[in-house]
N, C-alpha and C positions, 0 to 999 in steps of 0.2 A: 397797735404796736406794742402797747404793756402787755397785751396776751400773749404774742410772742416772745418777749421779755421772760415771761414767767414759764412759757414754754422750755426754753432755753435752759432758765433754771431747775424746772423741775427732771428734764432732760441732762442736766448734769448729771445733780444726785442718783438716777435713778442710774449714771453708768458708773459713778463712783460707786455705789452700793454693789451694784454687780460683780466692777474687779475686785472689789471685798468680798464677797463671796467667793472669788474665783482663787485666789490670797491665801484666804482659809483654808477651803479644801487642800489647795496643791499643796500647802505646807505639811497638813496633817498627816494628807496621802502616802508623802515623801518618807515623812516621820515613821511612819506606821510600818513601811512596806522594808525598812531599813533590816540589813538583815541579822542582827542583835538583839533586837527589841522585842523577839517574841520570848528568845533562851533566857531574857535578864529577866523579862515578865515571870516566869516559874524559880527564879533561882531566892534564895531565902529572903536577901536585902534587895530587891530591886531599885530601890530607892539610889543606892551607893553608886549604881551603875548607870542609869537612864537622868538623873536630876541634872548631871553637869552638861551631858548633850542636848536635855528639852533646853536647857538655859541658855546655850552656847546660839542655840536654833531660833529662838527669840530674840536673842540679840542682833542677829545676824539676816532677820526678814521686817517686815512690817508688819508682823500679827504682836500683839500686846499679852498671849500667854500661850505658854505647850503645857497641857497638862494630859499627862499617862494616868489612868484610873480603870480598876480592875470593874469586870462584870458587874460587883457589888455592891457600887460608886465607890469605893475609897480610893483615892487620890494617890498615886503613889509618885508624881513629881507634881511642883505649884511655884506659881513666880516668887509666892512667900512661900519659907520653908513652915513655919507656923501650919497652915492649909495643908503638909503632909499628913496624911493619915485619917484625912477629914474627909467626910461623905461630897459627894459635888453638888452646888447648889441645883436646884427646879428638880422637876420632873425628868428624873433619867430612865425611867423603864423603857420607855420608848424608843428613845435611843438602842437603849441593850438589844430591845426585841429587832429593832433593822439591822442591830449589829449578826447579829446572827445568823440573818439573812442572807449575810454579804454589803449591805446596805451603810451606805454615808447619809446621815444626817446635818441638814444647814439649815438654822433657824436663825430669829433675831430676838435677846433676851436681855432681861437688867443684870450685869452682876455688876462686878465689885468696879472693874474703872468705869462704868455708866453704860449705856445702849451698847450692844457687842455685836456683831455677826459670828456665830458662833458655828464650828461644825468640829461632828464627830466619824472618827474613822475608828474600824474594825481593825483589830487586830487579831490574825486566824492562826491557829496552830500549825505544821502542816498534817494533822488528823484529820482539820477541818472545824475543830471547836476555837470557842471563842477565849483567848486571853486574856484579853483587855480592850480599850480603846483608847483612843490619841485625841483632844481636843484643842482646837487652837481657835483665837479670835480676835478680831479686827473690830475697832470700837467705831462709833457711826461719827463721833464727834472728829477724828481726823478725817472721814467722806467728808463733811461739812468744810471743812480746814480748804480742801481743794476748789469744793464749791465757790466758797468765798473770796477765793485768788481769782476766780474767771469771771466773776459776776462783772466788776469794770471794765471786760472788753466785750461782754455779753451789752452792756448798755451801749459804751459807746458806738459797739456794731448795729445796735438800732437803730441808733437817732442817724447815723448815716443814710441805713437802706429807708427811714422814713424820709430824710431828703431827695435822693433820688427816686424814690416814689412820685412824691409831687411834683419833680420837674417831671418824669414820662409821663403823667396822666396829662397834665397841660397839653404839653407834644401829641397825643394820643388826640387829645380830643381836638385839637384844632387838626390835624392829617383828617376826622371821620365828618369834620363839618363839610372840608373843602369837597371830599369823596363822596360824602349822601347830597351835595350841591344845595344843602343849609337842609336837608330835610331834618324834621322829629324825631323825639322817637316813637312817638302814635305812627306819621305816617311811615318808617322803615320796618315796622310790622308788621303795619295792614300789606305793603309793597313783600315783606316775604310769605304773609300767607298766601298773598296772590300765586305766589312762582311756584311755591312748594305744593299748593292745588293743581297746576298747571301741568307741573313738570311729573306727578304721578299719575296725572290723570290721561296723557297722551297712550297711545299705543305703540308708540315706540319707545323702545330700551336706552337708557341714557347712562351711559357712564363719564365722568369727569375725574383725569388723572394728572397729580402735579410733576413735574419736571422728574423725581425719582423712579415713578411709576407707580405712585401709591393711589388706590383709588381713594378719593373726596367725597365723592358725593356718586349713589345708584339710585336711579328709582325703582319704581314697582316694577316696573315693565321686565326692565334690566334683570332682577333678582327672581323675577319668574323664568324668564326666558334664559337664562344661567343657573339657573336654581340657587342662586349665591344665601349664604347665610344672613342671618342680621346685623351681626357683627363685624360685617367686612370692609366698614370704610378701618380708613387707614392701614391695609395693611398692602404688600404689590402683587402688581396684575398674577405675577406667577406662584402667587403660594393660594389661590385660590380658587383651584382646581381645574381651569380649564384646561381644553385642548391646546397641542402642543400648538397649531398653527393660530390659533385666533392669540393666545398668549404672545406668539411670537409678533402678531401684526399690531396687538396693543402696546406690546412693551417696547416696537424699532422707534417710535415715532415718526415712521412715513406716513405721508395723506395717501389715503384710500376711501372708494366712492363703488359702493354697490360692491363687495366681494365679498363671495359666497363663503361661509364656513357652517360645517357640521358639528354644531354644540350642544350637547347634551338630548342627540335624538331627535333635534331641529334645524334646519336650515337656516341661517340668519344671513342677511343682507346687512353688511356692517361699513361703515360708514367714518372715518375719523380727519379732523381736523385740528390746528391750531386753537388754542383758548382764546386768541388776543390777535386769529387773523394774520397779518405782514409784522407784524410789531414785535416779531420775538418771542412769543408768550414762552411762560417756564411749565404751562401743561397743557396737555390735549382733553378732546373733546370726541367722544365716541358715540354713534347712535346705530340699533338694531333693529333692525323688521323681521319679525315672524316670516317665514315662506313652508311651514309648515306644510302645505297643499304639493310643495316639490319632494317631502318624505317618501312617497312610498316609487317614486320615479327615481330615486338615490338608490333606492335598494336594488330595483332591480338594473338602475348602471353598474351598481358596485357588482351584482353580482356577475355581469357581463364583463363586467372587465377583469374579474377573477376566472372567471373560463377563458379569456382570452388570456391569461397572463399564464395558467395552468397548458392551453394548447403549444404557447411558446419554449416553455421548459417541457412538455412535452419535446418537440420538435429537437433540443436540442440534449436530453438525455435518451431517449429511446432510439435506440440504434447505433451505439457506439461502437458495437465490435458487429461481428459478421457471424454472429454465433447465433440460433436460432431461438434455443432455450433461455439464452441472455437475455434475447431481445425480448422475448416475453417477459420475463422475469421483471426486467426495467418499467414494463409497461403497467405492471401491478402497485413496483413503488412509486409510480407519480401520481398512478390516483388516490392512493390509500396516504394519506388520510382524508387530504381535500375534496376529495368528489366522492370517495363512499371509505366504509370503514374495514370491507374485505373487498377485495376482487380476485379473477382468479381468469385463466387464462387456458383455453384448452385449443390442440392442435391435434389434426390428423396424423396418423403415425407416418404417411407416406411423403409428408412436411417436417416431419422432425429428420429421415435420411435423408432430405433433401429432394427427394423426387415429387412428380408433379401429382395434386390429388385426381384421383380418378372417380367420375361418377357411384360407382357401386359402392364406397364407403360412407358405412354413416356413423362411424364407431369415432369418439374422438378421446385422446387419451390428456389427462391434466396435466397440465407443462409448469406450470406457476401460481402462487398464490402468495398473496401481502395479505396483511391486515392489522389492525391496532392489538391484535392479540390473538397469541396462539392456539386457543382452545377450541375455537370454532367447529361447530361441528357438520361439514365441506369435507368432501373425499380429496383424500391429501394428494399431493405430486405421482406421476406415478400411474392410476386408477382411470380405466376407461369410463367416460360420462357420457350418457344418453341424454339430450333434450329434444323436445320436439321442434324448438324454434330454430336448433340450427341445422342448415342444408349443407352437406360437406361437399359436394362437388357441381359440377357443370352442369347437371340434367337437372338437377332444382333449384338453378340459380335465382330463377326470377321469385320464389318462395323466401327463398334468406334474408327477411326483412329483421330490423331490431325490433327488441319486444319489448312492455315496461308492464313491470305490475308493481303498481304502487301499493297494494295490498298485500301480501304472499296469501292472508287469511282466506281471501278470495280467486285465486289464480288456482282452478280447479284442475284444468288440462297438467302444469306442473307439479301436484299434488297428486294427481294418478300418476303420472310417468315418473314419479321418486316418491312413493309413499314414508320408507321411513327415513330416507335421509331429509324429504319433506318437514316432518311429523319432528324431528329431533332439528331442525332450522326454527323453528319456530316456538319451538317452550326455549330456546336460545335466546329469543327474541330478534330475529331476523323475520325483517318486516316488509322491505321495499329492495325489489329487484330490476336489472336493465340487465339484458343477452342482445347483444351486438354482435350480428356475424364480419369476422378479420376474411375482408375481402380485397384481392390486390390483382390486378388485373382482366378483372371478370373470373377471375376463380376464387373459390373459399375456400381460408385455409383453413380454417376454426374457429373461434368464437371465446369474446369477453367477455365477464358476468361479470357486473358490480353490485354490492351488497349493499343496503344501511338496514341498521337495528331500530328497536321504537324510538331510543334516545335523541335519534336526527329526524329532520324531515324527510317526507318519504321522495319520493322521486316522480317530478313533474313531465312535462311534454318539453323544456325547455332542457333539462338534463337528459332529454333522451337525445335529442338533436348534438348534444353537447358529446357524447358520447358514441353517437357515430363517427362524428367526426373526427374523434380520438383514437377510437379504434380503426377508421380509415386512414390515418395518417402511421399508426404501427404495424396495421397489415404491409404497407410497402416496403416498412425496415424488417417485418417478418422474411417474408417472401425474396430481397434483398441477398438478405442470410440463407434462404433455404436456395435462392441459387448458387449463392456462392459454395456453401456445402456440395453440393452437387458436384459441380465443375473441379473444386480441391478434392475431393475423392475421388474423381476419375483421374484426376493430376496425382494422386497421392499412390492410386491402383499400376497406373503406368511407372511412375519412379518404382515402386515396389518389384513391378514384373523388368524393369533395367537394368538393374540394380542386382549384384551376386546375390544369390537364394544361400550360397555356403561357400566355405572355401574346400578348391581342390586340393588332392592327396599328391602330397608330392614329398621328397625326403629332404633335401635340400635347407631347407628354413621350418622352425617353430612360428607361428604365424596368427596371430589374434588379432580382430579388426571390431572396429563398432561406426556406427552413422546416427547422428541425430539430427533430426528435422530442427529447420526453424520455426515460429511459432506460425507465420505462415502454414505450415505444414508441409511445403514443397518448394526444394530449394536444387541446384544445379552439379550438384560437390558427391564426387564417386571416387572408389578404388575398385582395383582389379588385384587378385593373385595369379600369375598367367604361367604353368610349366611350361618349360623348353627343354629342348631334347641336351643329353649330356650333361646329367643333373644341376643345370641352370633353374631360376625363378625369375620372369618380370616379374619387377612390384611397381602400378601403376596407382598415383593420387591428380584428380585431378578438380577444378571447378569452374564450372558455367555462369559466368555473371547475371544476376535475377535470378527471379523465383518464379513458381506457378508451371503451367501447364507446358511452355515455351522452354522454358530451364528443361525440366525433368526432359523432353524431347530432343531437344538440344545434347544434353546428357548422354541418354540411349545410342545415339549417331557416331558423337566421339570417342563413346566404350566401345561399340560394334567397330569401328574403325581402328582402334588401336586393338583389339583383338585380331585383325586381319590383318593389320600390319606385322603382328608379333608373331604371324601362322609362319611370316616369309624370313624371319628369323634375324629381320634387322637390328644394327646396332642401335641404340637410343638417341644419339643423334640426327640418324637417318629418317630416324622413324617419329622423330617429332617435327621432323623437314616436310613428311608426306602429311602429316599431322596437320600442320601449319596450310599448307598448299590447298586442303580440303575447306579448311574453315575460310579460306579464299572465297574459294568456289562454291560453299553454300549461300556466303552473302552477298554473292554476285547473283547468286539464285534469287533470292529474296527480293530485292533493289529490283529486279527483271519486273516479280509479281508486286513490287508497293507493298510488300507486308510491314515494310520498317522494324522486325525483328531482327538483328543481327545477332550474330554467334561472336565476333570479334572480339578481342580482352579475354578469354576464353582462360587459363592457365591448366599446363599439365608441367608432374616430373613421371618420371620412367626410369624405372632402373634395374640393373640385369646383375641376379649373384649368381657364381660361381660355386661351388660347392668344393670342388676337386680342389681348386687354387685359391679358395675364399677369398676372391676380388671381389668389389662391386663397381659396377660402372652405372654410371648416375650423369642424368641430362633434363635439364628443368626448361622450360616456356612460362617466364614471367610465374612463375611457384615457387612458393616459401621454399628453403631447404632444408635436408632433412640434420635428425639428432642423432647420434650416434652414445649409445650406453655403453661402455666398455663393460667387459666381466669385472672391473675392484669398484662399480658404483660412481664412477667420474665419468661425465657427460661432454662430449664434442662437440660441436656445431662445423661441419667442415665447408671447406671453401668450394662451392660446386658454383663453376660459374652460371651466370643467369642471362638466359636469353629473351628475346620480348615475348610477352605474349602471344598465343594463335591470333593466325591474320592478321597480324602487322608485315610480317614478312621484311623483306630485306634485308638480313642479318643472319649466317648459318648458327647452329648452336656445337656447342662443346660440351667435352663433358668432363668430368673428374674420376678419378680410378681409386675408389678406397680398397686397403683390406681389411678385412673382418675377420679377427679374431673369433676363434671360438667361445659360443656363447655370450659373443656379443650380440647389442640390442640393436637394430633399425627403424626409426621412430618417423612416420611422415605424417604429413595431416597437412588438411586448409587452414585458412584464413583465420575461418571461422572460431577457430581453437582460439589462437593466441588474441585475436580483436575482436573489439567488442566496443558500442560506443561510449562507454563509459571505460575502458584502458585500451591504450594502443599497442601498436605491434611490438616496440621495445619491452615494452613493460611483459609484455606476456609471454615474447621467448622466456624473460629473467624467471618465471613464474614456473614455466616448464622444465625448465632448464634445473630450478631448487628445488622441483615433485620428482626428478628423475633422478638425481642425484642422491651419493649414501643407500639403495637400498641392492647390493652385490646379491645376485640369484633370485632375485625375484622375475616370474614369466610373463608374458607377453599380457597375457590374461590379467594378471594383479595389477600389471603395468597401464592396463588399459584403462581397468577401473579407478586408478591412483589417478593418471590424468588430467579423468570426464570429473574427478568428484573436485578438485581441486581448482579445476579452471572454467569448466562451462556452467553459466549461470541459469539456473532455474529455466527461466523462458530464453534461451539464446533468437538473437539476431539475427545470426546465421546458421545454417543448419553446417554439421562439420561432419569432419571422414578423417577419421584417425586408422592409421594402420601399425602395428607393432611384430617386427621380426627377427627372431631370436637366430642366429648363426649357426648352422652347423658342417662342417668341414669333411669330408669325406678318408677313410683311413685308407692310407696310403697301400693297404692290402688288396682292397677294396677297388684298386685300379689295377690293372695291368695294358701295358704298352710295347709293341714292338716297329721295329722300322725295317722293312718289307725291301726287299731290290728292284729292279723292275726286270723282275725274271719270273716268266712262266714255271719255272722248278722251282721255286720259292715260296710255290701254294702250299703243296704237299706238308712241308716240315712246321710250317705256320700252322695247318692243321693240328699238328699233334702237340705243339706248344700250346696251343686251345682247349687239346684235351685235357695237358696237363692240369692246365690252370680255371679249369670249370672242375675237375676231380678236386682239386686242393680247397673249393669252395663248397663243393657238396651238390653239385648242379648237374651230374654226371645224366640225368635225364632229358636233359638240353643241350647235351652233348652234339647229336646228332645234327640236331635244328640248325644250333649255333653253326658247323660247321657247314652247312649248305650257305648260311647267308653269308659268311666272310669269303668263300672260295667266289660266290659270283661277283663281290663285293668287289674285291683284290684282284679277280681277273679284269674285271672291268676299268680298274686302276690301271694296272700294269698294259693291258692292249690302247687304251685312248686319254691313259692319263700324264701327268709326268710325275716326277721326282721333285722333293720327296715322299714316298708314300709310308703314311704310319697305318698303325691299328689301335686297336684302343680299348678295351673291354672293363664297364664299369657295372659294380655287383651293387644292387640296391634292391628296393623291393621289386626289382622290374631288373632286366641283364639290357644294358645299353652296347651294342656293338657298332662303330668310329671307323670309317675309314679314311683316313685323308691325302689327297696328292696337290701339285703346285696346279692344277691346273682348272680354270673355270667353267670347263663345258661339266654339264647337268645331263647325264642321261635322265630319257624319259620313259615312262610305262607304255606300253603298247600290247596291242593282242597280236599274234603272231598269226597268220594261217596256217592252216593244215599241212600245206606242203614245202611251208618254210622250212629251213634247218636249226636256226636260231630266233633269238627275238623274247625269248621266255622266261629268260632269266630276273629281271625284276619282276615281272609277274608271279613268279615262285617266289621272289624277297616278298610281296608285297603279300601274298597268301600265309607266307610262316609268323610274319615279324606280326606283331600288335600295332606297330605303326613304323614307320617309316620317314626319310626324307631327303632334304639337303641343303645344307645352311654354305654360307661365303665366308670367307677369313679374307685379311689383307695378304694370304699366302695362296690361296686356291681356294680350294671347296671343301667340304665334310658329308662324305652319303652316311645315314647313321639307322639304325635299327633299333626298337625295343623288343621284346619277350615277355611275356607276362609270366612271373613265376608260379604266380597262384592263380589255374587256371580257374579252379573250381571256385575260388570265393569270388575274380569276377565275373564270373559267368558266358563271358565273352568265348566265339569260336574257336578252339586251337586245331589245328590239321598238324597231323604227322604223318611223316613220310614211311613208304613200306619200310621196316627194319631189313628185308630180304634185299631189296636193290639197293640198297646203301653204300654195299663197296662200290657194284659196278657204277653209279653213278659220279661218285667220288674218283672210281680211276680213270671215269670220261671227263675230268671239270678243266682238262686243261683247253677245250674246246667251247669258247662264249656261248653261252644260250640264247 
């Protein structure tokens, strides 16, 4: 207890000493660094300047003097003024040389008030040379002063903790008699060397942990079989390295009996209990068994159950799309890196267009290659590869086995069949190969090589089997893909050949069109440009619900159908009536055979311009309607009523009558355009509706492309059919019309109002013609038609001749015989005209004719009549042909 005592004392002093030094310095520091004290150090009097603030600075700390003193000890402040100018006592050189340096100096020396702690500070120019220095000091004899204040609670705190000493040693030792049950202490020695012999000397691992998880006590066993340090009691289970699950099972404190854990390259049988049984205890009790003999049967489960865990993310990344090349592609990154460090994937060329391989090929072209790194030196993508292991077709099926060379150094056969890309695998350090033929339904389609370098192991009997089976399970999402390629190309060849190759020449409309696939490839959604006679245009958009091979067919039926409705020259309502009526009766077809394809939901609009009278008349079946661009760049959406879908039936359709300003826009499209599953159909008229808008004179063409770039997203949805048509009106010149009596005499003078008015257009060479086909035209009115009858002649690139009376009957063409009298007369129309017909009005009928103005540029047949019989046939016309 008095050691402690004097502990305690000496433990003052030695801190009171300390913050005296600590006193010293900061004062001097303070002093020194002050920023006056370097200018007063050079100025003549220094002394007049720095004595009242050293004095002011002692007064006002606990050091006992400041004294400023030049390089050369003299003094130039002192607590006595007498010591101004006086050298400083001891040895200063010392000093001066740390000063120099940068250096504070703190020693402990005699001066003048007794024992000091004394330190000196540097005072530096800003040049960098030395000034002076600043001293101040703290005398030992006030350390002592404090000392002596604590020494009485330094005792009395003794003589306490030595009472309470001897009451806990009492306590102490009577708790260790009742605990050792009166043993000795000879015998609880001899009793723990016994235990600690015992308990090292077992073969099994013992660890003992208290309630926090700190281990207590390891033996030998333990510290080999963990490789634990020497040093590891006390500290917890989890800062000493183990694995995450043995640490987790040491530090829950649940009982466990025989569970396996992999520790440090060992299997252990680990073992834990309560310390104290049912009792509560505050720690466990842990024991390990070596099973080292189950090592090397670990390895090869773990590695089993990594090819199986690789076969499963196989299974569920290889084959995601339908793409052939994909699939390959895929097939490289799942095994690179886990099962080899390149692999590389090669397919028949007759497998990448999708067709089926044919014996005679043995050529296979590189589809894919993964690897840890891209310098490899493997014929890149691209490049037809020869080996001998793979059999590409059906006639060397039962040859196309997988091959392993765990060697390459040795694998002579493919060192002759690739010498130098051989020869350059190998100073690469490609070492161990596997060629697996990609085989899917008894045909092969090509073949996967996987690679490793010396760095890996080579490749056993168990990675080959492993590796069949990987490559068996990606041949069938190869082969998958190479059907489905197949089938989408011939779906994608037929939409292509349904589908307009261009659009027709017609005068009527400026007219620009685009179509884009869905990613699909093949989707149901068409237009048509259709001319009609008397410089009309159908514009038909229409779309087939679904995609694939079914759509695009589907498609083709209801384009061919609305072209043959459009031959008969029906109104759009009618004609979406017969429209509707057909998609009936296909899917009454279908239902008959059980195909379960329906055509029904089907949507079309149709719409018929005018030129002469720039009307449009517009009739939809369940179809968006159309936009309307005025020529000042404002956009319409007009009210066209909507009727249901094809094959619903029971509801006639209507239509809307717009007109079209000249150089107005006609905007139609599917679905496809405006929806999409990420915005819907409001959202995407707004979208089209702010792309069309503001830009006054731009054409069909810019318009199209403004559209497609602004709303259809990268991979669309659905595939769309945008049509854009620009308005053009015919000049009132450009028409002429008369109204006809129904008088045989009425020919003649009509004639020569014909000539006038093909003379005023520069046509005088179709003079002739023309007047053959209006007199049988107009006779044929006048004898079996009624009133009123017009005419009608429209000058475009083509001469449209109009005849029309109130009444519905339709003459027909016939051949006449020999000894007929008449009967010849549309035969002659149907010989002169380029084409010919007869369309229905809600007033009668229209027989109408074209002419081809330019005969030579279309190449087409023209006949002309003798110029010699021209009158006399003309002054026979008042007799029917």
């Amino acid at each position: 207890m008095i050691a402690v005592v004097v502990a305690f004392v000496l433990h003052a002093r030695w801190a009171s000493t300390r913050q005296a030094r600590k006193e010293a310095v900061s004062v001097a520091t303070t002093f020194a660094q002050s920023p006056d004290v370097v200018k007063n150090l050079d100025v003549r009097d220094p002394t007049a300047e720095l004595q009242p603030r050293a004095e002011a600075v002692r007064r006002s700390t606990a050091v006992s003097y400041v004294v400023v003193w030049k390089p050369n000890g003299i003094r130039v402040t002192a607590p006595e003024p007498g010591l101004i100018g006086e050298r400083v006592v001891g040895p200063f050189k010392k000093a001066v040389r740390q000063a120099r340096e940068g250096r504070s100096t703190t020693e402990t020396l005699q001066a003048a008030p007794g024992l000091t702690v004394n330190s000196a500070v540097p005072v530096i120019r800003p040049d960098g040379t030395l000034a002076g220095l600043v001293s101040t000091g703290v005398t030992v004899s006030r350390v002592n002063e404090g000392v002596k204040r604590q020494l009485p609670v330094l005792l009395m705190s003794a003589a306490g903790a030595l009472a309470l000493a001897s009451g806990s040693s009492a306590l102490v030792s009577r708790r260790l008699r009742r605990q050792t049950r009166g043993l000795g202490p000879e015998e609880m020695t001899r009793m723990y060397e016994h235990h600690d012999a015992v308990l090292h000397a077992v073969r099994e691992g013992v660890l003992i942990l208290d309630h926090a998880g700190r281990l207590v006590l390891v033996n030998s066993e333990a510290r080999r079989l963990l490789e634990l340090p020497e040093d590891v009691e006390g500290r917890r289970i989890g800062e000493v390295g183990l694995s995450a699950g043995m640490a987790e099972l040491l530090a829950s404190g649940r009982t466990a009996s025989d569970e396996v854990h992999l520790a440090k390259g060992r299997l252990l049988a680990v073992n834990v209990r309560s310390a104290r049984g049912g009792e509560g205890a505050p720690g466990r009790v842990a024991t390990l068994r070596d099973t080292t003999e189950l090592h090397a049967l670990e390895g090869r489960a773990e590695g089993a159950r990594e090819r199986l865990r690789l076969l499963y993310e196989a299974g569920v990344r290889v084959g995601t799309t339908l793409d052939v090349v994909r699939t390959a592609e895929e097939l490289t990154e799942v095994a690179v890196p886990r099962f080899a460090e390149f692999a590389t994937v090669e397919l028949l060329d007759p497998v990448l267009s999708g067709e089926e391989p044919s014996a005679a090929r043995t050529d296979m072209r590189r589809t894919a290659m993964s690897g840890v790194r891209d310098d490899a030196p493997l014929l890149p993508v691209g490049e037809v590869v020869r080996t001998v292991e793979a059999v590409p077709g059906e006639a060397d099926e039962d040859g196309a086995q997988a091959v392993l060379h765990a060697d390459l150094r040795e694998a002579h056969d493919w060192l002759a069949h690739n010498p130098e890309s051989g020869r350059l695998a190998l100073e690469y350090g490609i070492r161990s190969r596997i060629s697996t033929p990609l085989r899917a339904r008894g045909v092969v389609l090509g073949s996967a090589d996987f690679w490793r370098t010396a760095q890996s192991e080579p490749y056993g009997e168990e990675d080959l089997a492993f590796a069949e089976e990987l490559a068996a399970r990606a041949a069938v999402s190869i082969d998958n893909a190479r059907r489905y390629t197949r089938e989408n190309a011939m779906a994608v060849t037929l939409q292509r050949s349904l589908l307009p190759r261009g659009l027709p020449e017609q005068d009527a409309l400026e007219v620009a069109s685009r179509y884009r696939p869905t990613r699909a490839g093949v989707g149901g959604d068409w237009f048509d440009v259709i001319p009609l006679p008397g410089a009309r245009v159908a514009l038909v958009v229409g779309d087939v619900v679904g995609h694939g091979l079914h759509a695009a067919a589907t498609m083709g039926r209801l384009r061919t159908a609305v072209l043959n409705f459009s031959s008969l020259d029906l109104a759009p309502e009618e004609l979406l009536a017969h429209l509707d009526e057909l998609v009936d009766r296909i899917d009454q077809d279908q239902e008959s055979e059980g195909s379960g394809a329906t055509v029904t939901g089907a949507t079309c609009l149709y719409a018929i311009y005018d030129a002469v009278s720039g009307r449009c008349t517009v009739a939809r079946a369940g179809h968006p309607g159309p936009a309307v661009v005025l020529p000042d760049g404002t956009v319409e959406y007009p009210d066209v009523p909507v009727g249901l879908p094809l094959g619903l039936g029971g509801a006639p359709f209507e239509t809307a009558e717009l007109r079209l300003t000249p150089d107005s826009q006609l905007v139609l499209f599917t679905d496809g355009l405006v929806e999409d599953r990420e915005r819907d159909f409001d959202d995407g008229l707004a979208l089209l509706h702010e792309t069309l808008t503001g830009h006054p004179g731009r054409g069909p063409e810019d318009t199209c492309r403004a559209v497609l770039g602004a709303l259809l997203p990268a991979e669309p949805s659905d595939d769309v059919a945008l049509l854009v048509a620009r308005a053009r009106v015919l000049d009132p010149e450009q028409v002429a019309q008369w109204d006809v009596p129904a008088d045989s005499g009425a020919v003649a003078p009509l004639r020569a109002q014909v000539d006038r008015k093909l003379s005023q257009w520069g046509l005088e060479e179709t003079s002739f013609t023309t007047e053959l086909i209006l007199s049988e035209l107009v006779t044929n009115a006048i004898r079996y038609g009624s009133e009123p009858i017009r005419v009608r002649l429209l000058h475009q690139s083509s001469l449209t001749c109009e005849v029309s009376d109130g009444s519905s009957t339709s003459p027909h063409l016939r051949r006449a015989a020999a000894t007929e009298e008449g009967g010849r007369g549309l035969f002659l129309v149907a010989q002169l005209a380029e084409r010919w017909g007869t369309r229905y009005t809600p007033y009668g009928k229209v027989m109408w004719t074209e002419q081809n103005l330019f005969p030579e540029e279309s190449g087409g047949p023209q006949h002309h009549a003798d110029q010699q019989h021209a009158g006399g046939l003309l002054d026979q016309w008042d007799e029917p042909l």
